[in-house]
C-alpha positions in Angstrom: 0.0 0.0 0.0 1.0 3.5 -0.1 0.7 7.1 1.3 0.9 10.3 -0.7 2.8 13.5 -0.3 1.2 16.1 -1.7 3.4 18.7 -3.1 0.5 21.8 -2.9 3.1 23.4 -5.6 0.7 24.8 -8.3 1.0 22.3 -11.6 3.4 19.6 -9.9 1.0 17.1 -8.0 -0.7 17.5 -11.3 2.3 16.2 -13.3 2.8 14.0 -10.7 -0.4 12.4 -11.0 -1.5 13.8 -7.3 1.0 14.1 -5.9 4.3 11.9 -4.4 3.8 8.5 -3.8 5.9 6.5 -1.1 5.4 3.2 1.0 2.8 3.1 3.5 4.5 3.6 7.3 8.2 5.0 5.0 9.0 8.3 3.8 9.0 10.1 0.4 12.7 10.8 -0.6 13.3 13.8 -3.6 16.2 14.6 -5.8 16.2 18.2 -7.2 19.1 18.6 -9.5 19.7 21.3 -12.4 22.3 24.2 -13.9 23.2 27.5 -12.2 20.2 29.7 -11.8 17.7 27.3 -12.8 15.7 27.3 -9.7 16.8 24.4 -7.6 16.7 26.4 -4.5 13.7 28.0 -4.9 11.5 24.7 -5.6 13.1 22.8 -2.9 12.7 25.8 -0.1 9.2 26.1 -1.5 8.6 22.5 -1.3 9.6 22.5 2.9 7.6 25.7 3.2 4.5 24.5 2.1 4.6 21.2 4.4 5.6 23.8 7.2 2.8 26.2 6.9 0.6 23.0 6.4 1.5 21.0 9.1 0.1 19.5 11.9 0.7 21.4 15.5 4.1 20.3 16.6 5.4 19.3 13.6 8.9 20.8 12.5 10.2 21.1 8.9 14.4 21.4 8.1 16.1 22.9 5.8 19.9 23.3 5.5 21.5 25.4 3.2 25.6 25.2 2.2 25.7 28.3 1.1 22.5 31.2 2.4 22.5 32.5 5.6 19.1 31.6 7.5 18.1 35.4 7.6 18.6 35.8 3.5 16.0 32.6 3.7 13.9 34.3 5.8 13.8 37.0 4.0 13.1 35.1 0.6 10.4 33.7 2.1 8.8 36.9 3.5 9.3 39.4 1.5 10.1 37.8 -1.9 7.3 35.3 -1.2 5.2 36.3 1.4 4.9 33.0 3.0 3.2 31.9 -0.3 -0.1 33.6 0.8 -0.2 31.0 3.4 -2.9 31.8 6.5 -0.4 31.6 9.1 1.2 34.6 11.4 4.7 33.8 11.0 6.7 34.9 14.0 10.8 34.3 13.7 12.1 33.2 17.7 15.2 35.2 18.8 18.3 34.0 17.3 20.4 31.9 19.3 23.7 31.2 17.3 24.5 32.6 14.1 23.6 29.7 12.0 20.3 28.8 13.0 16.7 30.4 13.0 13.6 29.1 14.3 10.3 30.3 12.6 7.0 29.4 14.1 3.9 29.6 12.2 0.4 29.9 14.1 -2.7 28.1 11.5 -6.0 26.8 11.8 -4.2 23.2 12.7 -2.1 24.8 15.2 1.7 25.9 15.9 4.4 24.5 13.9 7.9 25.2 13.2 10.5 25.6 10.3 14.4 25.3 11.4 16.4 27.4 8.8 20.2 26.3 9.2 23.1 27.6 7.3 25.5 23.9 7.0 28.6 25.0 6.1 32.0 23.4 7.4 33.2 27.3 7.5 30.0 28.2 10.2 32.1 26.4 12.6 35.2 27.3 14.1 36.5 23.7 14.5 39.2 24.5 16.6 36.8 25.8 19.8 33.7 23.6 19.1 34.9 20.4 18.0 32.3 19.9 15.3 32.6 19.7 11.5 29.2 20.0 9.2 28.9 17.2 6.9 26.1 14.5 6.5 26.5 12.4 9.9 25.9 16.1 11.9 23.0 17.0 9.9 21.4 13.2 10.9 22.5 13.9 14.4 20.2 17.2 14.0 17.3 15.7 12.7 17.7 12.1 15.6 17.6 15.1 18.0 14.7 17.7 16.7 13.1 14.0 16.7 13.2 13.5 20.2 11.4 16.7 20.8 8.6 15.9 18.5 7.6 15.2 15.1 9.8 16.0 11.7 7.8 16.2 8.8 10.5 16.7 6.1 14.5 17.6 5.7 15.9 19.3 2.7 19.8 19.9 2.4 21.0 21.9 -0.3 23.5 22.2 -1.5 24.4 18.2 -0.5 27.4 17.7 -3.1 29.3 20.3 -1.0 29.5 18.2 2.4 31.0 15.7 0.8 33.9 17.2 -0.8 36.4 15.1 1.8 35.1 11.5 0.7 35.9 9.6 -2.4 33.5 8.6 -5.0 32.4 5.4 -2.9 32.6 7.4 0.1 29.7 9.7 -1.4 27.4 7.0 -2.7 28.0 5.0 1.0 27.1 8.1 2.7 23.8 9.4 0.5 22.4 6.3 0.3 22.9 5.9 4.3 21.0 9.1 4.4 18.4 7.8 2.5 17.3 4.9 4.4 18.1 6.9 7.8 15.4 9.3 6.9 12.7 6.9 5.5 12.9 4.6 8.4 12.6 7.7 10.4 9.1 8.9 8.8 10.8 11.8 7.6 10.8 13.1 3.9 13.6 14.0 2.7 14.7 16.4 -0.4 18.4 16.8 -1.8 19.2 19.8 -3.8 22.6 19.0 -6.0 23.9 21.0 -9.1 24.4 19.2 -12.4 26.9 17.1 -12.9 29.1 16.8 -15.7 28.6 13.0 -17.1 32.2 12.3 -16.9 32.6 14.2 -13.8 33.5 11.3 -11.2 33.9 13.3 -8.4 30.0 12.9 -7.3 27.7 9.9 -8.3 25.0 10.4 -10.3 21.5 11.5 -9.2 20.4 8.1 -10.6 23.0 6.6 -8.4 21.1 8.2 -5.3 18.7 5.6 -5.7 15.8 8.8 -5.1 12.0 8.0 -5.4 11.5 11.2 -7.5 14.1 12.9 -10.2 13.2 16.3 -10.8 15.4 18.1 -13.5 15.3 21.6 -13.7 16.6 24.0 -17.0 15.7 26.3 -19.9 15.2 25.5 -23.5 15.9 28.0 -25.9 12.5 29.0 -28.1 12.2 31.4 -30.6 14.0 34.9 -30.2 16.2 33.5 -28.5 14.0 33.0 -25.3 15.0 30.8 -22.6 11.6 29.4 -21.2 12.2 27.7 -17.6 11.9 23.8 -18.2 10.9 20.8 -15.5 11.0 17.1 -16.4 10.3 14.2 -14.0 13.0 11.8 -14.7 11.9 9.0 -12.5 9.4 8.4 -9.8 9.8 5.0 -8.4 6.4 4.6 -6.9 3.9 6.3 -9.3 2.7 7.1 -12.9 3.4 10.4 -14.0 2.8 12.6 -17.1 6.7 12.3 -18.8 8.1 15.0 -21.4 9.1 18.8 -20.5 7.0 20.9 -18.5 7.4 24.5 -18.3 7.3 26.5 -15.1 7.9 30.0 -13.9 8.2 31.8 -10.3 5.9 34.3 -9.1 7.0 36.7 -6.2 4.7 38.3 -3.4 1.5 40.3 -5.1 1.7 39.0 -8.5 -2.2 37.7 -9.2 -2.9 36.5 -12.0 -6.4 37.8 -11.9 -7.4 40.1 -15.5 -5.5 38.3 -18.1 -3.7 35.4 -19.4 0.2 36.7 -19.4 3.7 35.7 -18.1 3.3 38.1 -15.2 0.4 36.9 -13.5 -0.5 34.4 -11.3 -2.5 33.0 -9.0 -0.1 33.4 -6.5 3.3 34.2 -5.6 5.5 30.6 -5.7 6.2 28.2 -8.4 3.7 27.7 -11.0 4.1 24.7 -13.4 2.2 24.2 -16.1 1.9 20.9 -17.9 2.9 20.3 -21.4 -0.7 20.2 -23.9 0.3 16.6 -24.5 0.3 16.0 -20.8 -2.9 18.2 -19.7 -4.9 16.5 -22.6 -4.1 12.6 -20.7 -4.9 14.4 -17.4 -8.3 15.4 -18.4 -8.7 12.0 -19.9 -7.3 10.3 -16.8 -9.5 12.3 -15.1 -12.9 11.0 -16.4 -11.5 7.3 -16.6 -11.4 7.8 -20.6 -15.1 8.7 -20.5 -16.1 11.6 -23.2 -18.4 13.5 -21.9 -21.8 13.3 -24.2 -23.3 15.7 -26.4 -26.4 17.2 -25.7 -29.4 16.4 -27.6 -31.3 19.8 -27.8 -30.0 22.1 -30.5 -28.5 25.2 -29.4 -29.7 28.6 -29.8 -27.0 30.1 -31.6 -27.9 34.0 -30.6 -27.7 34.5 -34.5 -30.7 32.2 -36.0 -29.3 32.8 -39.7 -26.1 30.6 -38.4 -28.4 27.5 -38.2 -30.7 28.0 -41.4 -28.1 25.9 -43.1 -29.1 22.8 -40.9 -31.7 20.4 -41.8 -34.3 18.7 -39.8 -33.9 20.4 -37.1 -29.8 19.5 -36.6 -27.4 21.8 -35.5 -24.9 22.6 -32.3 -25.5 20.9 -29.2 -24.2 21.4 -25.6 -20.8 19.5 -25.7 -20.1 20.3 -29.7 -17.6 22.4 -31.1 -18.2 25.0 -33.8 -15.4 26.8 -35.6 -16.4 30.4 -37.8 -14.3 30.4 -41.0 -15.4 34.2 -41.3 -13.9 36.4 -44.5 -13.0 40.1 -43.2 -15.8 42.2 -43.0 -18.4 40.1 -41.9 -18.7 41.2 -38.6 -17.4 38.2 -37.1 -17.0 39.0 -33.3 -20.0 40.6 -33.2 -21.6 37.1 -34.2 -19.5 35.2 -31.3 -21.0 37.7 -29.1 -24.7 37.2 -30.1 -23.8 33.3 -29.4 -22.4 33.9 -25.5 -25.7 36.8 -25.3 -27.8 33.7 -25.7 -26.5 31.6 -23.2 -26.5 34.5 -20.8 -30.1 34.8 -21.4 -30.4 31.4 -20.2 -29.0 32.1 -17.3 -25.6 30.1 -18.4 -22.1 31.5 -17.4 -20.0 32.4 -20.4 -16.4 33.4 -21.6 -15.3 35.8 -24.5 -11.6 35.4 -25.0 -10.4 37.6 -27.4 -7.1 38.3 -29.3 -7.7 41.6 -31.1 -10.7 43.2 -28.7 -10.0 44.1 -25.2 -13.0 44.9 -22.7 -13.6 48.8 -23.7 -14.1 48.0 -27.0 -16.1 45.0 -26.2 -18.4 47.0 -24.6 -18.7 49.7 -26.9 -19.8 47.0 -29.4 -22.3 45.6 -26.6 -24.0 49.3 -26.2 -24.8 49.9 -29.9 -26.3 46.7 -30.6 -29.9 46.3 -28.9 -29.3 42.5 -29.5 -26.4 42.5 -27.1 -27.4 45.5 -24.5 -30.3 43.3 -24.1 -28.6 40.4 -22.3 -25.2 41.8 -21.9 -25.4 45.0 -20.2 -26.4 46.4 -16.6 -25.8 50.2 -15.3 -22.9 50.5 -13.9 -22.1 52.4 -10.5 -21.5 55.8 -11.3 -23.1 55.9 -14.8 -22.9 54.1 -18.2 -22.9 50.4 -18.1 -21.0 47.5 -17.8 -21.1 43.6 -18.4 -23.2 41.2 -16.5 -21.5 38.7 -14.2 -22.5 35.8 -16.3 -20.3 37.2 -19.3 -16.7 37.2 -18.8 -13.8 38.6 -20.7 -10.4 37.4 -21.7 -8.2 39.6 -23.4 -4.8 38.7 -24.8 -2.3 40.6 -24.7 0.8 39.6 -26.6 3.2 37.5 -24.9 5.8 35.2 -24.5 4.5 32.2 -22.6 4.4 28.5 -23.7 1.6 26.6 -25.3 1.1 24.4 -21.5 0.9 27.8 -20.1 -1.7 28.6 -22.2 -3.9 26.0 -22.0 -3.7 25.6 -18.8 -4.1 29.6 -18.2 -6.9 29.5 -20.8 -9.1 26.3 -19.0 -8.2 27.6 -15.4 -10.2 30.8 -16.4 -13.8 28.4 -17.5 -13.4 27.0 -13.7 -16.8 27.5 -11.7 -16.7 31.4 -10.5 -18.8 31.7 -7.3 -20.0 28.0 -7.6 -20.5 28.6 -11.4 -19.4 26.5 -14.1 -18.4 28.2 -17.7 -21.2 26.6 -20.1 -19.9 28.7 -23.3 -16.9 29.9 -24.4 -16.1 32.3 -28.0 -12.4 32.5 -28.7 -12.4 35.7 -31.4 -10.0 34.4 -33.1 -7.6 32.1 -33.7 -5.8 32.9 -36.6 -1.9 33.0 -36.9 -1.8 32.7 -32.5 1.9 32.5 -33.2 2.4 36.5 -34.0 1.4 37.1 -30.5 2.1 34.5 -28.8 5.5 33.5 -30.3 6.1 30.7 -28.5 3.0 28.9 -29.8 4.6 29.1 -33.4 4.3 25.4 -35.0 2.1 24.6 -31.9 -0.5 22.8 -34.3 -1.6 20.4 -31.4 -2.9 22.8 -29.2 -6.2 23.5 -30.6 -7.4 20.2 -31.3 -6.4 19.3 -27.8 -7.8 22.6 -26.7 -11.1 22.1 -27.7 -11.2 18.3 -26.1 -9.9 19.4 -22.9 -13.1 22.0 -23.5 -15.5 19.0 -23.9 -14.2 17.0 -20.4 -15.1 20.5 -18.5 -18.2 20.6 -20.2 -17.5 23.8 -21.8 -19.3 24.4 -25.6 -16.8 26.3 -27.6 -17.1 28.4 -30.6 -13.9 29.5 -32.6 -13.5 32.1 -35.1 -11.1 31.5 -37.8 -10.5 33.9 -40.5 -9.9 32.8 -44.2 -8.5 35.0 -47.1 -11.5 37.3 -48.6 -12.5 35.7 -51.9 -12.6 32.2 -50.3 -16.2 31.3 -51.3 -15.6 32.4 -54.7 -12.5 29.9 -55.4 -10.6 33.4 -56.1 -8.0 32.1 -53.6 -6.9 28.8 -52.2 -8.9 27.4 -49.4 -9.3 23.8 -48.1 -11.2 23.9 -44.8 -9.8 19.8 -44.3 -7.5 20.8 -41.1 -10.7 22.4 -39.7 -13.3 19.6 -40.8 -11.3 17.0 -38.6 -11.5 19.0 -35.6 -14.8 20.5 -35.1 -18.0 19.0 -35.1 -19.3 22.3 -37.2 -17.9 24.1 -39.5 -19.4 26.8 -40.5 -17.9 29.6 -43.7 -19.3 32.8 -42.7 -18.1 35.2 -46.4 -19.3 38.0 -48.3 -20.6 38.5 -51.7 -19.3 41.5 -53.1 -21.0 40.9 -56.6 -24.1 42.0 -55.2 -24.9 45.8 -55.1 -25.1 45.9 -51.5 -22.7 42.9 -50.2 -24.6 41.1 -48.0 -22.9 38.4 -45.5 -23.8 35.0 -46.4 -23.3 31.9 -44.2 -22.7 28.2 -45.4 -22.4 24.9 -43.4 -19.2 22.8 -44.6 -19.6 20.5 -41.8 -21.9 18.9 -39.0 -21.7 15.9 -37.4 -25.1 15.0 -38.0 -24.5 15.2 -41.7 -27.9 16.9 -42.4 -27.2 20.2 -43.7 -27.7 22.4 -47.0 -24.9 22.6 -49.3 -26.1 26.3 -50.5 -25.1 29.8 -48.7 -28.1 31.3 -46.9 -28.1 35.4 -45.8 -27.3 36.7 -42.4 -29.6 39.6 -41.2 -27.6 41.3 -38.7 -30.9 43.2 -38.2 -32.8 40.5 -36.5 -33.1 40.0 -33.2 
């Protein structure tokens, strides 16, 4: 049987498939290794912290550092960090010695205390105290913090530095001895080591530490010459977990990420990892057990009754179904995702605008010149003028450089129930060439198709906009809707005809899942409500 560790580190129980898994009655034991700067420290103080300011009362958490002074920890974690938004008043005891600081933090489960500890051989002044720092006095710590109560975890960083006086068999001998020490302990124990060199023989391998979880940390270089932050579980002993590179980044006290999708915001200050789309797509499957959810039954109401003339016997979108817009310029394409989200609102249903060209203002202005859209889209707002009703959200993105996993999982954290209240409908206006943006989503084909699955296993019904080159419907220009056709259930080619004396926009169906549909255009009246 087995127990497991939850990290509560935003995105890695979710890699790790919940979290870490270790031997029922044992301890979980974690390997953090990575190059300079590439945030080894930060994950593994974060990883102690959160277990600290979660414990039970009584409990005590370690952490020993080679190389930062307890009061530069201290103040990482406070002022760079604010305790992670943690609900805990965090009161640092008086300092005893030089090396050590005690903080205790008061929560809803009661008092519990974090032991910072600086474990470097030059701390010590051998010659009065008798004592060297190396991996038998750091076990001596933790036997006696024991005797005084309960030690949740341990986490030494750097470790490859207190072993500099053994040989290579020495090393192994002495990690692996601190290994089983700490798991037949109940204690859960981290290691933080730099990267070594493959032919450097001076410290064993992390694979030779014989860990339960291998965490690799780095960059990859992506377009630009951008070096996104990189995480990749190399091994967990006990567990499944989503494989490939992650990507993560690190928050710091008040970032939120509460208006927008965008590298500098956050739910929180901390580490934030977000799943490759590969990975998030087999974690909404996992999820559900590999059960899609079903489509509705009852066509939609599509705000804009023209969409649906094209469908026959009474066919069309469903709850559950996808629809993409292949709209031509100039045929008043967002205002047409809008009349689609204005209809579920008048049912009462929570919806999402995400846009990539309109932010909120103009949003709004387009809302309060179109009785169609005031009607279900607009209240007063304090002070004068109006604003959107709660049930109609907006998404505006602003040009950045985050990865596809970030995203996603940005994108699908924003349909999560608000005040108890699940996202029904979502319009994304539009998707067309994401990668000018968003440069990091260049060649990012997957994403959409997974995007609009993941969409379906929330229970989210999407409608895309595309747009095509003008002319399209004509055969002036090259157009083969096949990439489209195989990911939506509807596709829809919303065009012009400019032959007429007043070009009127015209609306065909290309695809539908029930395959009953017209293979003529029919007219949109923008005029009808």
């Amino acid at each position: 049987m087995f127990d497991v560790l939850k990290t509560r580190i935003d995105g890695l129980d979710a890699i790790l498939a919940g979290g870490i898994r270790y031997p029922e009655g044992g301890a979980a034991f974690v390997f953090i290794t990575g190059g300079p700067g590439s945030g080894k420290t930060v994950l593994g103080l974060e990883l102690v912290a959160r277990q600290w300011l979660a414990g039970d009362d009584g409990g005590t958490c370690l952490y020993y550092s080679v190389e930062h002074t307890p009061r530069s920890l201290f103040r990482k974690l406070a002022f760079d960090f604010g305790f992670y938004g943690a609900e805990a008043r965090v009161t640092p005891l008086p300092q005893e010695v030089g090396h050590k600081l005690v903080l205790v933090a008061e929560t809803s489960r009661g008092r519990s205390q974090l032991v910072l500890t600086q474990a470097h051989p030059a701390t010590f002044d051998e010659g009065k105290s008798g004592s060297s720092v190396d991996i038998d006095w750091i076990l001596a710590e933790v036997a006696n913090h024991r005797l005084a109560g309960p030690v949740h975890m341990a986490c030494v960083d750097n470790v490859g530095l207190l072993l500099t006086d053994l040989d290579w068999f020495g090393k192994r001998r002495a990690l692996l001895a601190t290994r089983r020490q700490l798991q037949a302990s109940g204690v859960h124990g981290v290691f933080v080591q730099e990267t070594a060199d493959a032919r450097d023989l001076r410290l064993p391998s992390a694979e030779e530490f014989s860990t339960d979880l291998l965490i690799e940390l780095g960059y990859q270089t992506e377009s630009q010459s951008f070096k996104a932050r990189t995480i990749e579980i190399q091994k967990a002993r006990h567990q499944y977990y989503y494989r490939g590179v992650h990507h993560f980044s690190i928050a710091g006290r008040g970032v939120l990420r509460d208006a927008y999708l965008g590298a500098r915001n956050e739910r929180g200050p901390g580490i934030h990892i977000y799943p490759s789309v590969p990975a998030q797509l087999s974690i909404a499957r996992d999820t559900h057990a590999g059960q899609v959810p079903p489509r509705g039954r009852e066509t939609l109401d599509m705000g804009q009754k023209d969409l649906c003339a094209g469908f026959l016997d009474g066919t069309g979108p469903t709850s559950g179904s996808s629809t993409v817009l292949l709209a031509e310029p100039g045929t008043r394409y967002t205002y047409l995702a809008m009349r689609f989200l204005a209809a579920g609102c008048a049912r009462g249903e929570s919806t999402l605008f995400v846009s990539t060209k309109e932010d909120n203002d103009a949003l709004l202005r387009i809302a309060e010149r179109e009785p169609a859209l005031s009607r279900d889209l607009l209240r007063p707002a304090d002070g004068g003028g109006f604003r959107f009703v709660d049930d109609f959200r907006v998404l505006y993105l602003h040009p950045e450089f985050i990865s596809a996993g970030k995203f996603t999982w940005d994108l699908l954290r924003f349909a999560e129930p608000e005040n108890g209240r699940p996202v029904m409908r979502m319009a994304f206006d539009n998707i067309y060439r994401l990668g000018d943006r968003f440069p990091l989503l260049q060649g990012q084909d997957f994403m959409i198709p997974a995007l609009v699955d993941m969409l379906r296993y929330r229970g989210v019904t999407p409608l895309f906009v595309e747009l095509v080159p003008p002319g399209s419907a004509k055969g002036r220009v090259p157009f083969d809707p096949a990439r489209w056709m195989v990911t939506f259930d509807h596709v829809l080619h919303v065009h012009l005809d400019e032959e007429e004396r007043t070009p009127r926009t015209y609306v065909r169906v290309l695809k539908s899942s029930t395959g009953k549909f017209a293979r003529r255009a029919f007219p949109v009246d923008f005029d009808r409500e």
